[in-house]
The first five atom37 places (N, CA, C, CB, O) and aatype in JSON, in Angstrom:
{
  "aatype": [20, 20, 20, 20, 20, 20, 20, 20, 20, 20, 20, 20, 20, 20, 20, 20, 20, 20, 20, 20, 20, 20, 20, 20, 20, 20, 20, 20, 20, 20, 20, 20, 20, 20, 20, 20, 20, 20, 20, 20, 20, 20, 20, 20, 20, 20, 20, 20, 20, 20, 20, 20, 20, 20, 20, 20, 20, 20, 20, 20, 20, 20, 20, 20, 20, 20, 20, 20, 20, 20, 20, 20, 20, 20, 20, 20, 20, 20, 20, 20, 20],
  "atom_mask": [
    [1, 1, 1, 1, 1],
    [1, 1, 1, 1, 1],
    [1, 1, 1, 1, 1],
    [1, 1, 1, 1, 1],
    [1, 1, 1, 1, 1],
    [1, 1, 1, 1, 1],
    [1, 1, 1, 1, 1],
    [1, 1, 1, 1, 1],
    [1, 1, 1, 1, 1],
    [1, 1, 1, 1, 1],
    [1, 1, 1, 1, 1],
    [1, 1, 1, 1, 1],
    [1, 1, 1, 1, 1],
    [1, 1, 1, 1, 1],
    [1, 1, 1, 1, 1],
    [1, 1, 1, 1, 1],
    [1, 1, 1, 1, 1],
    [1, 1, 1, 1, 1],
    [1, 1, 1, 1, 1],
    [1, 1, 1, 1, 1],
    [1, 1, 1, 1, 1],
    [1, 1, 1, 1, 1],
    [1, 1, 1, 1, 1],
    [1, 1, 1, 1, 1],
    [1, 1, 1, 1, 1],
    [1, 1, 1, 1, 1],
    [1, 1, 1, 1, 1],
    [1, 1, 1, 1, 1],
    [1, 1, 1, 1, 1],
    [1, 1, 1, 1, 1],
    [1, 1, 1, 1, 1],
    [1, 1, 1, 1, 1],
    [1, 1, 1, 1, 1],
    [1, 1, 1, 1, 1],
    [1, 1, 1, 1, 1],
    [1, 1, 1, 1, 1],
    [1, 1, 1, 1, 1],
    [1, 1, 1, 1, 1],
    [1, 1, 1, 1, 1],
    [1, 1, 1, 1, 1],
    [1, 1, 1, 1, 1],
    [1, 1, 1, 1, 1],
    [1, 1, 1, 1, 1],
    [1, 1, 1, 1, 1],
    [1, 1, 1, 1, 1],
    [1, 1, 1, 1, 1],
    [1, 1, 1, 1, 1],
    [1, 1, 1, 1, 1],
    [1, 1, 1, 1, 1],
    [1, 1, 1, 1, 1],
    [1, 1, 1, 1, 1],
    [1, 1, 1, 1, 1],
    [1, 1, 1, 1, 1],
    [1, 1, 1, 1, 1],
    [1, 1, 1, 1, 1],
    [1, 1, 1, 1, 1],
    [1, 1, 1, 1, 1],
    [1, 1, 1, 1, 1],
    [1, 1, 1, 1, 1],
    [1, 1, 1, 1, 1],
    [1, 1, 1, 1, 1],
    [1, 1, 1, 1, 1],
    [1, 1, 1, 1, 1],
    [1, 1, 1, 1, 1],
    [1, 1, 1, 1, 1],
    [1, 1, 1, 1, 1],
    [1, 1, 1, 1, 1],
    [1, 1, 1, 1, 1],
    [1, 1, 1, 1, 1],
    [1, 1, 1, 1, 1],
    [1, 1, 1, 1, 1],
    [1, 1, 1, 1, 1],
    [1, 1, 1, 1, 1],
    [1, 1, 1, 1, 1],
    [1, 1, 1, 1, 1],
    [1, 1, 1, 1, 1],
    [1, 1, 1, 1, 1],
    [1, 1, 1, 1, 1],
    [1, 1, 1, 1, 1],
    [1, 1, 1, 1, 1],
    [1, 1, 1, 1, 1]
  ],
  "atom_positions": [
    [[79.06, -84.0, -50.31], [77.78, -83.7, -50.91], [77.63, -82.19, -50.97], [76.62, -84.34, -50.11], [77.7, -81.51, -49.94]],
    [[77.42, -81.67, -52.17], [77.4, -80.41, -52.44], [75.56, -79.91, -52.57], [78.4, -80.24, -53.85], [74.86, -80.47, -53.42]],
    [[75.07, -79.0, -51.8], [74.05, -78.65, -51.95], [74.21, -76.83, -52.12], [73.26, -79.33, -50.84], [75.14, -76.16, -51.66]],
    [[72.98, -76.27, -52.93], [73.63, -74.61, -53.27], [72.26, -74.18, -52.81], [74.21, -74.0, -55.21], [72.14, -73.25, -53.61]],
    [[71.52, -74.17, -52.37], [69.94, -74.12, -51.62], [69.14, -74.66, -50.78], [69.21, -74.24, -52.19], [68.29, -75.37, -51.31]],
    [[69.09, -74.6, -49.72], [67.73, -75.34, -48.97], [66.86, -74.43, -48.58], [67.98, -76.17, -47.66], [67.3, -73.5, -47.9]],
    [[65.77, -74.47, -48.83], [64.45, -73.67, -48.4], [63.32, -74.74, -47.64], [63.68, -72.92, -49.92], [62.77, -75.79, -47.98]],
    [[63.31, -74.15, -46.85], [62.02, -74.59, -45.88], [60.71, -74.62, -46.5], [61.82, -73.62, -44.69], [60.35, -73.5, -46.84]],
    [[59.93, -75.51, -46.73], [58.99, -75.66, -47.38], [57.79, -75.89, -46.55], [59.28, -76.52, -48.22], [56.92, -75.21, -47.1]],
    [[57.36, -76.37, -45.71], [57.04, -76.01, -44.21], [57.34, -77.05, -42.77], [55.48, -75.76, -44.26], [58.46, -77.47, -42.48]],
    [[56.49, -77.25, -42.24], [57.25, -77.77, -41.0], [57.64, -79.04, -41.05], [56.53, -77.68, -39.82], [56.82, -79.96, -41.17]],
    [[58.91, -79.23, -40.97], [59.53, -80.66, -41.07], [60.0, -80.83, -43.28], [57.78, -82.15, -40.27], [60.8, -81.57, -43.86]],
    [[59.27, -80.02, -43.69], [59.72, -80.59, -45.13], [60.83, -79.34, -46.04], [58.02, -80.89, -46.14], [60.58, -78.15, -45.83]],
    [[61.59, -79.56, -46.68], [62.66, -78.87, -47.33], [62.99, -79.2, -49.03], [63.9, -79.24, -46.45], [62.88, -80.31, -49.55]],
    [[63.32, -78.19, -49.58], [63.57, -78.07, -50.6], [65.56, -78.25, -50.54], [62.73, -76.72, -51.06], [66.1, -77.81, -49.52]],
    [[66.45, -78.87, -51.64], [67.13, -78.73, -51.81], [67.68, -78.83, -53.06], [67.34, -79.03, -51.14], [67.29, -79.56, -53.97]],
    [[68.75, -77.93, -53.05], [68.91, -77.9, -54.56], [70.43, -78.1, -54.9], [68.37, -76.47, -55.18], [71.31, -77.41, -54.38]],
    [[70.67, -79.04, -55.74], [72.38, -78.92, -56.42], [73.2, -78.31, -56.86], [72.7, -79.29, -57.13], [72.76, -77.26, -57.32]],
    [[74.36, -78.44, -56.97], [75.33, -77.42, -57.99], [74.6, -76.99, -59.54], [76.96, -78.38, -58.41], [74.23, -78.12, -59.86]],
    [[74.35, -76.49, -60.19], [74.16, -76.53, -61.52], [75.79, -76.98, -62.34], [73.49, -74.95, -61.93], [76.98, -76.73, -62.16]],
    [[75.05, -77.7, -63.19], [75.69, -78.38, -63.83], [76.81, -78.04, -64.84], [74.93, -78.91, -64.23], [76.4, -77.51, -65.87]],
    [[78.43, -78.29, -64.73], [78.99, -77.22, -65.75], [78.89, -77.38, -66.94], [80.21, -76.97, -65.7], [79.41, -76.58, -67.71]],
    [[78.09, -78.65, -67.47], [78.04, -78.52, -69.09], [76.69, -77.8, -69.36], [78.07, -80.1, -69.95], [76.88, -76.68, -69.84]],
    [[75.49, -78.09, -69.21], [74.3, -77.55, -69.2], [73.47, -76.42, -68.03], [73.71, -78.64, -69.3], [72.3, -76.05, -68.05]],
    [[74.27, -76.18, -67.35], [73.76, -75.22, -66.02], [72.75, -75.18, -65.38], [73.69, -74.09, -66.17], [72.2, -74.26, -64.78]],
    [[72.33, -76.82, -65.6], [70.66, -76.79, -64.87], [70.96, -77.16, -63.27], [69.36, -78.25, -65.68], [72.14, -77.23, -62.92]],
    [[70.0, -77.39, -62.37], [70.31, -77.79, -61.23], [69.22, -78.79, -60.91], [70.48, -76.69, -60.32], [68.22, -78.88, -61.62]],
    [[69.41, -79.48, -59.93], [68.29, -80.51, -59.6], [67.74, -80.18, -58.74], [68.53, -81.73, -59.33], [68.52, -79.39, -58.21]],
    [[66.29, -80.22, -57.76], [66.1, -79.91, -56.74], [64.93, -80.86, -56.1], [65.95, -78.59, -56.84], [63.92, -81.16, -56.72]],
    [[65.18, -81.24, -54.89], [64.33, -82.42, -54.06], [63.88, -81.91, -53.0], [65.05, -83.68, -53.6], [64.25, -80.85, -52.48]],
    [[62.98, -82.71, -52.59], [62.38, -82.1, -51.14], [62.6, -83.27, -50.26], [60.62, -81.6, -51.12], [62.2, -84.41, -50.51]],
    [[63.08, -83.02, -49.51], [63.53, -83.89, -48.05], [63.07, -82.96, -46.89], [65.42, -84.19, -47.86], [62.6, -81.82, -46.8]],
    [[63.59, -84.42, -45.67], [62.47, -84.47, -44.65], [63.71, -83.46, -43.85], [61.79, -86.29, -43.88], [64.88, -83.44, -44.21]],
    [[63.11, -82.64, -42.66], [64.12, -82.48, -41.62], [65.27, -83.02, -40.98], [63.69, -82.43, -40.95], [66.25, -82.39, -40.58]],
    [[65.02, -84.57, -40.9], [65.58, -85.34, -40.42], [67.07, -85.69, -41.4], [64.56, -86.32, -40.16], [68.14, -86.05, -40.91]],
    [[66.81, -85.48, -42.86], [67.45, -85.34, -43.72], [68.46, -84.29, -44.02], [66.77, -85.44, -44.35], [69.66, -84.5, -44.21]],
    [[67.82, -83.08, -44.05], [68.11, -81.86, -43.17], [69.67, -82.49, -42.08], [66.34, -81.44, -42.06], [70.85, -82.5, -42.43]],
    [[69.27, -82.81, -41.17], [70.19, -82.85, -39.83], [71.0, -83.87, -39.73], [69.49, -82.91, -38.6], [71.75, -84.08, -38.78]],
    [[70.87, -84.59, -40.77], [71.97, -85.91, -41.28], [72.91, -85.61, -42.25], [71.25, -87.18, -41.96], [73.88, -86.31, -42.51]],
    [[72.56, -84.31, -42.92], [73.03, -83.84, -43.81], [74.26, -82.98, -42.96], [71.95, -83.16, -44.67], [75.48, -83.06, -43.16]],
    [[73.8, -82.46, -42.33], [75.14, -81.46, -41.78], [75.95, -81.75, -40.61], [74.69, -80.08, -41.4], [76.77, -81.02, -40.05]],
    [[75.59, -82.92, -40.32], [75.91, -84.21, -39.29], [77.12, -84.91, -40.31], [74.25, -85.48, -38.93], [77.56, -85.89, -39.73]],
    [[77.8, -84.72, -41.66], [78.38, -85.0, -42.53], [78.26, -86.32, -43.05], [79.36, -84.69, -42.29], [79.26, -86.96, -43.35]],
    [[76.37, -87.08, -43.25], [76.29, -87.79, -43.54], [76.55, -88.32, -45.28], [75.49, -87.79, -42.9], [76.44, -87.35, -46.03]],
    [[76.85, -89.61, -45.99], [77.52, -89.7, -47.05], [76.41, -89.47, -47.56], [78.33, -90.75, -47.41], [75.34, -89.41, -46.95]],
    [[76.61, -89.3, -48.82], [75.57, -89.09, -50.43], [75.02, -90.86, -50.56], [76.93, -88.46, -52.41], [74.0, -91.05, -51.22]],
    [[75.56, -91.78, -50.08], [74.65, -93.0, -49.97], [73.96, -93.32, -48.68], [75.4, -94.17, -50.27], [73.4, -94.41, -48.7]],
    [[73.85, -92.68, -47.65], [73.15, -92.77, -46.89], [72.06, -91.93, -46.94], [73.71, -92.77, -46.04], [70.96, -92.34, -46.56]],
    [[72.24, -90.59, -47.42], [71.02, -89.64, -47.3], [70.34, -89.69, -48.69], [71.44, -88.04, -46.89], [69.31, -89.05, -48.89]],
    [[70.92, -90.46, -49.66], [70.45, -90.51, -51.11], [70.45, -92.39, -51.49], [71.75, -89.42, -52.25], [71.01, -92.82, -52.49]],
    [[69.93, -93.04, -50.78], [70.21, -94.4, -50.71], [69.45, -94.81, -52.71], [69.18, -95.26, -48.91], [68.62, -94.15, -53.33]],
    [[70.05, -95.88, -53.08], [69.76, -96.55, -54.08], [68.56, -97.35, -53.41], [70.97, -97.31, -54.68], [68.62, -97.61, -52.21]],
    [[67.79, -97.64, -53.97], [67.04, -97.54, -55.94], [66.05, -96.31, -55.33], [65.71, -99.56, -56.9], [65.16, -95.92, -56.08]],
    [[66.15, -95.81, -54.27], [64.77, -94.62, -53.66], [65.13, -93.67, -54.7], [64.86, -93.75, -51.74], [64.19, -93.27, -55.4]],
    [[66.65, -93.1, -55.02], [67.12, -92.21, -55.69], [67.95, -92.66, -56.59], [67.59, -91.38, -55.04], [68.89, -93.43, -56.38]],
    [[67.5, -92.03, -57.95], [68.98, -92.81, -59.34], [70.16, -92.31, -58.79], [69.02, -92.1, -61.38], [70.42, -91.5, -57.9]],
    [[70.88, -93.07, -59.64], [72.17, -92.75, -59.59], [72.93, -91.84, -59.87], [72.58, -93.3, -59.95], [73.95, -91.49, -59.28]],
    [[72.24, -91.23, -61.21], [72.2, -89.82, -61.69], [71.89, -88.79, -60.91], [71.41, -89.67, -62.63], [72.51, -87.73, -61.09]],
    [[70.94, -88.87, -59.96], [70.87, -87.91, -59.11], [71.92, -87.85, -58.05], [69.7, -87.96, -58.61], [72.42, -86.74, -57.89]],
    [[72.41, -88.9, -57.22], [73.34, -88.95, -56.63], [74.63, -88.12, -57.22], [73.43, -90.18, -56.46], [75.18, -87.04, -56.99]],
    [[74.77, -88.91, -57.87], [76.22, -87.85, -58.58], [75.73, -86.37, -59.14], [77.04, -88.73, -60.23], [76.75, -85.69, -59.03]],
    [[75.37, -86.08, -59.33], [74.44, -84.84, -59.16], [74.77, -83.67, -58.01], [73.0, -85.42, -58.82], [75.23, -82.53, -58.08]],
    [[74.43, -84.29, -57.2], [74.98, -83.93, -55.89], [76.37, -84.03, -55.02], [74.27, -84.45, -55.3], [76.79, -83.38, -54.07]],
    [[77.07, -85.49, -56.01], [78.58, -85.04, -55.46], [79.06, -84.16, -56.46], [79.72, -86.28, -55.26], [79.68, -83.18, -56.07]],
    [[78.88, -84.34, -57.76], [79.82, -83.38, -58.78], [79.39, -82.52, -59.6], [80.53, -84.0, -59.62], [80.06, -81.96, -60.48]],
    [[77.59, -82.29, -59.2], [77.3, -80.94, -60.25], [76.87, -82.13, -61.25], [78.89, -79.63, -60.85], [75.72, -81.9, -61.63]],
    [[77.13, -82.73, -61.52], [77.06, -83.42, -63.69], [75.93, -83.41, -63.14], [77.84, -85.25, -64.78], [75.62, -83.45, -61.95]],
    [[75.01, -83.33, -64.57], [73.42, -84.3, -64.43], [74.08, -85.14, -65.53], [71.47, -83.43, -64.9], [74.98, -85.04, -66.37]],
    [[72.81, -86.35, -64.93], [73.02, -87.92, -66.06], [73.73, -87.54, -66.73], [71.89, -88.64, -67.03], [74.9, -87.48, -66.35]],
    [[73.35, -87.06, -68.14], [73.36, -86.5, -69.23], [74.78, -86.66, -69.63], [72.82, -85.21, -69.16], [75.38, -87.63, -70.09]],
    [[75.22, -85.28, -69.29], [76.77, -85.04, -69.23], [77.68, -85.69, -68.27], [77.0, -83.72, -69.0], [78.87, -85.51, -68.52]],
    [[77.44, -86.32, -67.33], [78.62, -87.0, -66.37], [78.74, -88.19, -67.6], [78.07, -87.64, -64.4], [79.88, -88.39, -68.02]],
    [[77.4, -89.15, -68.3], [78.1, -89.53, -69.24], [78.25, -89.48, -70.06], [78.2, -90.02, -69.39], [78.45, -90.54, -70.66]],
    [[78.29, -88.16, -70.82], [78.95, -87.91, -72.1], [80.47, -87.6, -72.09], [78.27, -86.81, -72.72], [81.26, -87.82, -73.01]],
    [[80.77, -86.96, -70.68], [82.07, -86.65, -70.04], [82.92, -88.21, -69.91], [81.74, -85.85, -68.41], [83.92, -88.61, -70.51]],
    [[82.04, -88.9, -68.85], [82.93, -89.98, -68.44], [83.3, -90.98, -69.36], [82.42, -90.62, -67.42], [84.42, -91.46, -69.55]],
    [[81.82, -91.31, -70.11], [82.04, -92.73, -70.39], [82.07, -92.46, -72.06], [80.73, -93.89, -69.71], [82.46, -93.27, -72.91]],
    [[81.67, -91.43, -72.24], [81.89, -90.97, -74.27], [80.24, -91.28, -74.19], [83.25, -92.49, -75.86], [79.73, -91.09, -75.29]],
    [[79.82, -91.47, -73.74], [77.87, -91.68, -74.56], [77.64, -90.38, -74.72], [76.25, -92.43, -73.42], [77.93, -89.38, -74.06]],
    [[76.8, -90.63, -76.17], [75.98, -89.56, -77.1], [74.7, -89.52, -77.29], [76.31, -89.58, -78.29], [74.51, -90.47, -78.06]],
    [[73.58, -88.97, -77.05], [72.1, -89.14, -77.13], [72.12, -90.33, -78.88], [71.14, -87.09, -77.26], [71.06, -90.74, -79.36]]
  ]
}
C-alpha cells in the first residue's frame, strides 16, 4: 500500500493521500482513524485497512498502484468513457 501524505487532522483523525496517478496525475485523499494510522505501518494489507463495500474498489487499487478507476481501466481492461 502506497501512501505519499498523511497529515494529522486532529486528535485521533488523519488525512491520507495516494500516489497520483500516471495517466491523469490526480491523487485521492481519505481521512482515517489513528488506529488506521497504526495498522497501516504495522504492514497491514490494502483489504484489511480498505475493506470492501466501506471502500470501492477503485479506490483500493488506487492505493496499491497509483491508477484511479478511470485509467486502471482504460489501461487494463481497454474501457473507454
Amino acid at each position: 500500500m502506497y501512501v505519499t501524505k498523511l497529515e494529522k487532522i486532529e486528535e485521533g483523525r488523519y488525512n491520507v493521500t495516494s500516489l497520483l496517478c500516471t495517466e491523469c496525475q490526480t491523487a485521492e485523499t481519505i481521512e482515517v482513524s489513528s488506529k488506521w494510522v497504526f495498522d497501516m505501518h504495522q504492514g497491514g494489507s490494502v483489504s484489511e485497512l480498505l475493506p470492501f463495500p466501506e471502500y470501492s474498489l477503485g479506490l483500493r487499487e488506487r492505493f496499491i498502484t497509483g491508477l484511479c478507476e478511470k485509467d486502471w481501466q482504460k489501461i487494463m481492461l481497454g474501457v473507454e468513457d
